[in-house]
Structure formats: structure tokens, C-alpha cells
N, C-alpha and C positions, 0 to 999 in steps of 0.2 A: 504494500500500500504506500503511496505517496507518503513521505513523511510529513508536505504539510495535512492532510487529512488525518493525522492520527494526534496531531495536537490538541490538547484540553483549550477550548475556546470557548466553554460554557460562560465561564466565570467572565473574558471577554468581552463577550456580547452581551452577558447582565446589563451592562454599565454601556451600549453606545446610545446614544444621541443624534435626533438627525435634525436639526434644524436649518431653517433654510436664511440667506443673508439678505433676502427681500425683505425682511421686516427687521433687518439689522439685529443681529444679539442677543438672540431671547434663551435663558439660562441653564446650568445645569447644576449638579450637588458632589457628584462623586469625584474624587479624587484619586490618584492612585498609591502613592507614598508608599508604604511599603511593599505591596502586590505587584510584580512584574509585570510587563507587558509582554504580552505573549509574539516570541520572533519565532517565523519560521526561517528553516534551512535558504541557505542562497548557493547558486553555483559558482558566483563570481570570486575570484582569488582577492582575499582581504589586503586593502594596502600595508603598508609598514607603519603602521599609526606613531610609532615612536620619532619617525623620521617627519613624517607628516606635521603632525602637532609643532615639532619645534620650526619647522618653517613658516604656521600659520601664528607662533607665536613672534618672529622674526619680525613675521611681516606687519603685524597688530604695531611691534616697536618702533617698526621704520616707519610706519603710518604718524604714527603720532610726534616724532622727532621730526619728519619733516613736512609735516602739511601745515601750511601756510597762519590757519588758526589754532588757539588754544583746543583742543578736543580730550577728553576723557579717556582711561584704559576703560570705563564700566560702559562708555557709550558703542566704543569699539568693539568690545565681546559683546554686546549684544547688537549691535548689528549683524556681526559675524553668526549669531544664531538666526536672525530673521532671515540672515542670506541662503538657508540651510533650507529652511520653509519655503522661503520667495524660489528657491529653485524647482520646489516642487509644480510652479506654478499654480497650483490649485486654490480657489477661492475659498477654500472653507477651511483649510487649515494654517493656523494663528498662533505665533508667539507672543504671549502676552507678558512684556515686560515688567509691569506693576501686577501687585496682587490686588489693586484696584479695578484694575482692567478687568482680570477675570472671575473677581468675585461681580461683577454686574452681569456678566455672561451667565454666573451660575447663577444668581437671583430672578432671572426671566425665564431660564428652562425650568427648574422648579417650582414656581410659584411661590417661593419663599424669601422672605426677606424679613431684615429686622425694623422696627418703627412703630411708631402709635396708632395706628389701624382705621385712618381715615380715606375715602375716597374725597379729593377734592375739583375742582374747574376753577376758571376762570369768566365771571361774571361780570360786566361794565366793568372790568379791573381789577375788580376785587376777588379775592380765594375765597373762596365758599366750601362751608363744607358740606358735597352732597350726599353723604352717611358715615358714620362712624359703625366698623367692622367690629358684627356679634362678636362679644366676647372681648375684642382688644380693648386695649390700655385706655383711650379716647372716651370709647364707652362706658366703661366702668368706671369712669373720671367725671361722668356729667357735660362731656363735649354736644352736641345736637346739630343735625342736619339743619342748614341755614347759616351756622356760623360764619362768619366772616373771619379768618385767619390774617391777622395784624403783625404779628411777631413771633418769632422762633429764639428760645434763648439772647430776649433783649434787643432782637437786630429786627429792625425795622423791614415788614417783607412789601412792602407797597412797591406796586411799579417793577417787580421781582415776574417774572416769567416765573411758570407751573412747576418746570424741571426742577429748577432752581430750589423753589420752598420745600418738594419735594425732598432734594438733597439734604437741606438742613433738618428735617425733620425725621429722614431713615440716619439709621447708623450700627454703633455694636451694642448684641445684645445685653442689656442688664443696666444699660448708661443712661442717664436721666437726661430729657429734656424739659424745657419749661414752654409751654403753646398759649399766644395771647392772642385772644379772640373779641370782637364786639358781639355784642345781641341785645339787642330792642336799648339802644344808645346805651349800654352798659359794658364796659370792659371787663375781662374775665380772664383768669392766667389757672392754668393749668400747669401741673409739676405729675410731669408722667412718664415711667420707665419703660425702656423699649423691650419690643419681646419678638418672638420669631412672628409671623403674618403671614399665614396660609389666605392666596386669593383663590374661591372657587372658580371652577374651569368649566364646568358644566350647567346650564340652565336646561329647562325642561317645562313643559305645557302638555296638558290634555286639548288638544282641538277639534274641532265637533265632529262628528261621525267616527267619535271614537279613535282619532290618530294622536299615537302618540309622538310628540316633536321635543326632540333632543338636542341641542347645541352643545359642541365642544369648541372651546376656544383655545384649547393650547391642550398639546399632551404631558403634561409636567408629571410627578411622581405620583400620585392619588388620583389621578382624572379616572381612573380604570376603577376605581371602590365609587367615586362619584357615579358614572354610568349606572354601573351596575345599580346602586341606591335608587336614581329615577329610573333606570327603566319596570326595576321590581313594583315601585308605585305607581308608576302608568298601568303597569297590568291588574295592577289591584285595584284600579280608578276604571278598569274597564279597557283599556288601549286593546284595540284588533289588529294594530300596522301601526308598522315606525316610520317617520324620518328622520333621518340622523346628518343633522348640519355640521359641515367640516369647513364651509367656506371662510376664506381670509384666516385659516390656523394655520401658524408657519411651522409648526410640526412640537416635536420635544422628543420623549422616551420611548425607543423602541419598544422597550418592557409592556409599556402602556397601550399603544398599536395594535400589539401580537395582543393582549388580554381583553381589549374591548373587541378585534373583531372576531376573537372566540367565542366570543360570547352570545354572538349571533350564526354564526357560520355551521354549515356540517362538517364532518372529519374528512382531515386532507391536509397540504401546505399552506401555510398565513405567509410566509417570506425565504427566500434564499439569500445568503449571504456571500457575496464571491470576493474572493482575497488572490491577486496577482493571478488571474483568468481563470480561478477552478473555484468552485462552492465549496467551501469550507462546513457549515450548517445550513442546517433547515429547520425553523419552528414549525409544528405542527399541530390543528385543532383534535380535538378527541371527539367531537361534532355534538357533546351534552348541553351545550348551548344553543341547538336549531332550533327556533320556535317555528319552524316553517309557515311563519304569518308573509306580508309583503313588505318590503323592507325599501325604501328609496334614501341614496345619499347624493346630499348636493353638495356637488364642487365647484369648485371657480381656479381661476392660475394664480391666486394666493393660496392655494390650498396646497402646501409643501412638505415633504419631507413625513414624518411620520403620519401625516393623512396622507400621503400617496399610498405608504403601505396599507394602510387601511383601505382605500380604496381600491390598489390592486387587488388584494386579497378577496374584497366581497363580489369583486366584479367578477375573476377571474373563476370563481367559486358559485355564481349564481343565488348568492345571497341579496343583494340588493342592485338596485337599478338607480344607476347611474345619472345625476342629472346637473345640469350647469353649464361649464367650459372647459377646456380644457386643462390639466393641474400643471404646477409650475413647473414640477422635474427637477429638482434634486435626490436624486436614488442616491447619495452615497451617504454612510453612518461616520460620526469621529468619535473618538475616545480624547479626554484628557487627564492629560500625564503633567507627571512632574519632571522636571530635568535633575541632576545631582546636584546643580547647584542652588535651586528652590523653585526656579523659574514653571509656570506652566505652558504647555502647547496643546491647541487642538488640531486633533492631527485626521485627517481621512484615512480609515484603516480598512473599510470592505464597502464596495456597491453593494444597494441588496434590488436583488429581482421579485417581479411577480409569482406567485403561483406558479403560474403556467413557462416561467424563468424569462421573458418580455423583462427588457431595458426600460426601467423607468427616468434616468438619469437622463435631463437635455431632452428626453422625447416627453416624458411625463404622462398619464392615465385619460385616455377619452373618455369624453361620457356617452353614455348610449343616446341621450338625448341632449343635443346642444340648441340652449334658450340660456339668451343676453337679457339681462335685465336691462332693461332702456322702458322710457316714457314718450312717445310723440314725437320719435327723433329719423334722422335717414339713416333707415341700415345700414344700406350703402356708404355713408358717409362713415362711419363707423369701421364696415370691414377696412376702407381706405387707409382709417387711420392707425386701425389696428397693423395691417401690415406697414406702415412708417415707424411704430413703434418697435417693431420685429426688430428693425434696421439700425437701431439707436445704438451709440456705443455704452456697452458693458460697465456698469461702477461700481468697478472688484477688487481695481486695484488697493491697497493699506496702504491710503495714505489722507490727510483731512488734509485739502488743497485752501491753503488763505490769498489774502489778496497776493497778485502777480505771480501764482502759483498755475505751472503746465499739466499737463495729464490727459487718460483716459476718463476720470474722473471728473473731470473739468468740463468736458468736449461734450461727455453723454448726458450733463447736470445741465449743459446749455442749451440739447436739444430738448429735453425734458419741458425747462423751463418755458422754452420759445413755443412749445406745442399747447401748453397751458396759457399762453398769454402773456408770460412776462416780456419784456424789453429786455432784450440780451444778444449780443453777436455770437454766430457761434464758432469759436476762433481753438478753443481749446487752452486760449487763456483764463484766469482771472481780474478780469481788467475790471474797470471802475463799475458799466452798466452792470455784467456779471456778479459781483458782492452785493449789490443795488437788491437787484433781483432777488437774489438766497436770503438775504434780511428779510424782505419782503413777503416774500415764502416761508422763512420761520416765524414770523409776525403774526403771519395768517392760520400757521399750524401751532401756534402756542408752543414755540420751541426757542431756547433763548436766539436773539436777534444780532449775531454777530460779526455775520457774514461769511463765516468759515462754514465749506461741505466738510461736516462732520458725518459719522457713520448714521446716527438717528436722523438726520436732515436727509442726505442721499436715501434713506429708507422710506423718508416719509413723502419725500419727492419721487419715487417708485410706484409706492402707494399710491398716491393720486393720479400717478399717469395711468397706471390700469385703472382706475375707477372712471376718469373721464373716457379713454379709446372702447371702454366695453358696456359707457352709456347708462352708468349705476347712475341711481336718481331713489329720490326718498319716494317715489310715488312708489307703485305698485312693486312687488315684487314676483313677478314670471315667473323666475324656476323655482320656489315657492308653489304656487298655482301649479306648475305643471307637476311637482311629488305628490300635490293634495288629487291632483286629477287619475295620477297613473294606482294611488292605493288605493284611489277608491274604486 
């Protein structure tokens, strides 16, 4: 047998993660630290690393003795890592040089993070708070929905962008902050200690004729106990037929994938995992989960990464019917690891296929029935624009371009911008209209107003271009209508 086929990858593929970089960075929990990473065998003759190293350390010295400005040995060995990654070319795998970096990464995939348990907006300017989360800190402190958020330990948050207040208000667990709020012309300070904040990922409705409709918004660590929770009470409220909403999830935990579409599916393949051209595993359903009722999932091309597996699996299986657009295509899982000297990387470590072993990665999942959500608009003008946006360049490169800053990043952020409206040349520069424009766009998206393509700005600027090219509008909702239509 292959040697790599006979490697323990259970433990492995516990722990990948697929999330997609369209919605920029959304989190995870595990680490690896002591637990190896699982190598397979290679053919190639290993260099002389002794000999190697000291030239790479050679060079690190010549670097810095003779380059023109003051430069760091700590800036240098990590470039020298990112050079390692930046080789692989691949967009999803990330050296994250601060442990700030990657604990926000981990905080989005798992729904967890530390803070006072408020959902807030921004309202005529002011932070409102739109509910304080059952059970947190907020709430058991006498916080209440409507408050107006004024200050964060002392610092005045007026005229403070969402992110922002945000930031001041998450941090480590057990650390006190002090939250000062107005209500009904009355100032109020709150002294509240942070604690971990589970956000739910699942919402759920009984809709008439008996359908029961499921949202998932993110596959984080517990979305799989969530499901399961509403769907046991949909069937106890009566539900005859599901629909299960994956649209705009930019994916999270494979664990979570393989265990919610078990849970619908008969026995057979949920996912194959292939590592350097050959399938390594395979998860597989026991099929104790068929309700054999009708089952429809709506997708869209924000619908990424660990909803593809989902989706390939029920399609390719017969479990549910397909409805939407087409998903985004990111088929590949990353693991992250520690390096020996603390540093973390998210690394791509295996594509994973459909059921039926169909490439999800770049092609992505069709649906059996494709319906645009649009209101009153030209199709035509739409497919047009759809395929202009096909064409756009790519914003994958790692790098947050500021003013006078080149790139691919720059070039695809300009045609983005220009296709929404803004006033922007698109040169590949950042020139003065250009930064114009990105403030303008983070202004509008409630994102601080800087003018630098940061990662959340280029995500959120993603966002909206698919929402405009595919004609989304608060009216009706179509593929909606058409899951209500197909189970009934």
C-alpha cells in the first residue's frame, strides 16, 4: 500500500477548516502545539539543510548591512517565512506574524470570542445597542437594547466607527471593562468583566404548510448541536420538508459539514479528501439520519467552502434539491500550525471532492435550479454584468495597499469600485481619486474610513459587487419562492 494511504490522518482532518477569503477571515480554535503534523513520505532527495541554512543566514546578514535603510533581523526572518508561503502561491495559506493576526482569524471561525455580549449599529451616529447577549456580562449588568454607547473605559466613542468601539470593548478573558451609556437623558456606567461569547449560527422558522426553514450562517464549532436542536423542534412543531439556507456562509469546520449533512442524508460518502493527487480519506454517512421527507438547499456564490461540502454531498446523494447560483469554489481544507518559533501558518493541506469525487475547487457546486434574486430589473443587463465581473482582477494578493500603493489588489478594488459607481481611474495605482473612493466605501459600509484596502474593506467590496451583478434587492426573495414551491 502507498505509504501515504497508511498514515493516521484521523486526528488530521479532526481539526481542518475551510473557509473561504471572500468574506475575509472568518475564524478558527485549534491549534497544534504539541500534536505533529502529519508528513507524508516524499521522493525528492532532501537538500543539505546545514549548508543551506547558513547561506540563508548569510544572506539575512548581508541584507541588512547593506541595504540602504535601517531594517530589523525580526522583520527579515519573517519575511523570509512569508517568502516560504508567498511561494506556494496559494491564497488561503497565511503566515500570521502577530498573535493578533491570528487570534481574529480564530475568533470568526469559531464563533467565539471574549467581550461583554452586546450586539450593537450604528444609528444617526450614535452606537446603539441592538440587544445584549442571553446570559453575557451586558445583560446581567442591566445594559438594554436602545442604549446608546458613549464611552469605553473613559474614552470618549462618539464619531468612532462600529469596528472600532467594537475593538475597545472585546479583549482577554476575565479583564474588566467599564461601558458608559445614555438612556432616557440619563448617563449610566457599567463595570463588566469579559467572558468567552458564543454567537449563534443557526436560526430556524416553522413556515406555513408545514416547512421547516433553517439558516446557517457560519459553520463554527456547535453549529452541528444547533441544527440538530431546530430541526428536532421543527418536527415536533409538525415540519413535513426542510429548507436549509447556506446562502452568503463562507464556510468554517469541516467536522460540522460532515455532521449536519449526516444528519439528513442516507449511507454513502459526505466528502473525499485528496492530498498531493491521491485521496487520503473518506467521511462516510451510516444513513440513520434519512428522514426521507423533501429536503431543498439554497445556495448562492457566497456560499463557500464548508457549504460546498454540504452541498456537494446532498446533491450528489439525492438528498436535497438544489436551488440558487452557483457556489463560490473553494474545495481546499487548511490546518493551523505552529512554527518552532511560536509563529502561526494557515497552510492548505488537502482539496476535498464531492461524493461522486467532482472538483469542487475554482468550479464550485451547481444548482439544479438556477433563480437570481432580482426585482424589476434586465436580466440581461445583469448576465452582462455578471460576466464583466468574471473578468475582474483577483484581490488575493497579502498585502493592505495605502495611498501610492501598486498591485493586483489595487487594479481589481478599482474595477470593483468603478462598476458600483465610485469615481476612480482604473490604473492599478493608488492615487488620490482611488483612496477618495475606499473612504467613501468604508463610510458607506460602516468600516473605519481610512482609505487603506484592508482585508475586511476588499471583502466587503467583494460583497457588494456580487450583491449588485446578481440583482439582490430587499424586495422579494425568488429562490426562496422557488424551495417553498419545489416542497410543496
Amino acid at each position: 500500500m502507498n505509504p501515504k494511504t497508511t498514515k493516521l490522518i484521523a486526528k488530521t482532518i479532526a481539526i481542518l477548516l475551510v473557509v473561504a477569503l471572500v468574506v475575509t477571515s472568518f475564524s478558527f480554535v485549534f491549534f497544534w502545539g504539541a500534536t505533529p503534523l502529519v508528513v507524508y513520505a516524499s521522493q525528492e532527495k532532501e537538500p543539505d539543510w546545514n549548508r543551506e541554512l547558513m547561506f540563508i543566514k548569510e544572506f539575512i546578514m548581508e541584507t541588512k548591512a547593506g541595504y540602504k535603510d535601517d531594517i530589523s533581523y525580526e522583520d527579515l526572518i519573517n519575511g523570509a517565512y512569508e517568502g516560504i508561503i508567498d511561494t506556494l502561491k496559494d491564497p488561503y495559506s497565511v503566515y500570521y506574524i502577530s498573535d493578533s493576526d491570528s487570534q481574529q482569524f480564530v475568533e470568526s471561525v469559531s464563533g467565539e470570542f471574549y467581550g461583554v455580549g452586546v450586539s450593537l449599529e450604528l444609528i444617526d451616529g450614535l452606537c446603539k445597542v441592538v440587544a445584549p447577549i442571553s446570559g453575557g456580562p451586558a445583560e446581567k449588568a442591566g445594559v438594554l437594547s436602545g442604549d446608546a454607547v458613549t464611552g469605553v473605559d473613559g474614552k470618549d466613542v462618539s464619531g468612532m466607527m462600529l469596528e472600532e468601539i467594537v475593538q475597545l470593548l472585546r479583549g482577554e478573558g476575565g479583564t474588566k471593562v467599564t461601558m458608559t451609556v445614555t438612556r432616557g437623558g440619563k448617563t449610566l456606567s457599567f463595570s463588566l468583566i469579559r467572558e468567552k461569547i458564543k454567537l449563534a449560527a443557526v436560526s430556524y422558522e416553522l413556515l406555513p404548510d408545514n416547512i421547516g426553514y433553517i439558516k446557517i450562517t457560519q459553520f463554527d464549532s456547535d453549529v452541528h448541536q444547533e441544527f440538530r436542536n431546530a430541526k428536532l423542534k421543527l418536527i415536533a412543531a409538525g415540519a413535513k420538508s426542510f429548507i436549509v439556507d447556506v446562502r452568503n456562509n463562507p464556510g468554517g469546520y469541516v467536522n460540522a459539514a460532515v455532521d449536519i449533512a449526516e444528519q439528513l442524508m442516507p449511507a454513502g460518502p459526505i466528502v473525499h479528501f485528496q492530498h498531493q493527487g491521491e485521496i487520503v480519506e473518506t467521511y462516510s454517512a451510516d444513513g440513520k439520519g434519512d428522514l426521507g421527507v423533501p429536503v431543498v438547499l439554497l445556495v448562492n456564490e457566497g456560499s463557500a467552502s464548508a457549504s460546498e461540502i454540504l452541498a456537494a454531498a446532498w446533491k450528489d446523494c439525492g438528498t436535497a434539491t438544489l436551488v440558487g447560483m452557483n457556489t463560490y469554489g473553494k474545495g481546499v481544507a487548511q490546518q493551523m500550525l505552529s512554527t518552532a518559533r511560536g509563529n502561526k501558518v494557515k497552510l492548505s493541506t488537502f482539496y476535498f471532492l464531492s461524493p461522486g469525487k467532482n472538483v469542487i475547487d475554482v468550479v464550485g457546486v451547481a444548482p439544479h435550479y438556477t433563480v437570481r434574486n432580482y426585482a424589476s430589473v434586465d436580466v440581461d443587463r445583469l448576465d452582462r454584468l455578471y460576466e464583466e465581473y468574471k473578468k475582474f482582477a483577483p484581490m488575493k494578493e497579502k498585502s493592505k495597499p495605502g495611498p501610492g500603493a501598486t498591485g493586483l489588489n489595487v487594479f481589481g478594488a478599482q474595477q470593483r469600485l468603478s462598476l458600483l459607481g465610485y469615481v476612480t481611474d482604473i490604473s492599478g495605482t493608488m492615487d488620490a481619486k482611488t483612496v477618495s473612493a475606499v473612504k467613501r466605501f468604508q463610510q458607506e459600509q460602516g468600516l473605519f474610513p481610512y482609505g487603506v484596502l484592508d482585508y475586511s474593506t476588499m471583502a466587503a467590496l467583494d460583497k457588494a459587487v456580487l450583491q449588485y451583478v446578481s440583482g439582490a434587492t430587499e424586495g422579494k426573495d425568488l429562490q426562496l419562492e422557488k424551495a417553498i414551491e419545489i416542497v410543496n
